[in-house]
C-alpha positions in Angstrom: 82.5 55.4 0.6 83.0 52.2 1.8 85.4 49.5 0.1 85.3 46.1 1.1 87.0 43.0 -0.5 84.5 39.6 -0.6 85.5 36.4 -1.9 83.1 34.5 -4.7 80.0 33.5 -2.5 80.5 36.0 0.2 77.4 38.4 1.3 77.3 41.9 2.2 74.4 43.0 4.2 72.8 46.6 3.8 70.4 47.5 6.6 67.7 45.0 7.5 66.5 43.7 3.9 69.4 44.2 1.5 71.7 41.1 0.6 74.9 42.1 -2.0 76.5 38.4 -3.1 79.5 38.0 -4.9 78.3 35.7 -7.5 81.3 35.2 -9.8 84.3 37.3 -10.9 85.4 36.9 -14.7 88.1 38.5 -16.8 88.3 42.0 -14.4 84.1 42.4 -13.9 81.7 41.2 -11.1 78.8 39.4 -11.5 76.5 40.8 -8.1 73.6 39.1 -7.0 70.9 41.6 -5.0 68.1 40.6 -2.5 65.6 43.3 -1.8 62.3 43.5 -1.1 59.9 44.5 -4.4 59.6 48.1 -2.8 63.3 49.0 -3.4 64.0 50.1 -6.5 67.3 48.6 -7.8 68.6 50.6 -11.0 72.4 50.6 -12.7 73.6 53.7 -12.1 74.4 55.0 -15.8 70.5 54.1 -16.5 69.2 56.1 -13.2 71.1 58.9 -14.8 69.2 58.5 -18.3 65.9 58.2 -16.0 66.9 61.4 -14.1 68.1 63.4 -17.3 64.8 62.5 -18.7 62.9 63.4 -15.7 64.9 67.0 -16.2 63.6 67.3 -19.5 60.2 66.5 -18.6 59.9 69.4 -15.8 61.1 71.7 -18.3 59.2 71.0 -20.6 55.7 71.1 -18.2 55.2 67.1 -18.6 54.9 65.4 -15.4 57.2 62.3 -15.3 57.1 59.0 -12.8 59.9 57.9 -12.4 58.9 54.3 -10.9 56.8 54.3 -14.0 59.5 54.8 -16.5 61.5 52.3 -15.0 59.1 49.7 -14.9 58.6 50.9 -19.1 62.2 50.3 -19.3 62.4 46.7 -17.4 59.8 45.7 -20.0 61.0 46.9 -22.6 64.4 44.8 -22.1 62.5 41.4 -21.9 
């Protein structure tokens, strides 16, 4: 893993395509901004686990699941 320390403002840049900015830091949390093109899928990581548990379930169970699709059902579902 790599840990870096960035300033309010400062950029990290991940490959060719992916801009991390530190948009502002409040009361021990950080606010992130991402740039990435519409093809990367950008997920927090304790709702990629709910997508992959569900995804689990769904192979057992003899369902096929789509993962892209679930997300997007998500996204809308938050507004």
């Amino acid at each position: 893993m790599l840990v870096l320390t960035r300033k309010v403002g400062e950029r990290i840049l991940i490959g060719d395509n992916i801009v991390i900015q530190v948009v502002e830091f409040n009361r021990g949390s950080v606010k992130l901004g991402i740039e990435a093109p519409e093809t990367v899928s950008i997920f927090r990581y304790e709702v990629y686990e709910r997508i992959q548990e569900e995804n689990l379930r769904s192979s057992k169970a003899g369902d096929s699941f789509d993962i892209k699709k679930a997300a997007q059902a998500w996204r809308r579902s938050k507004g």
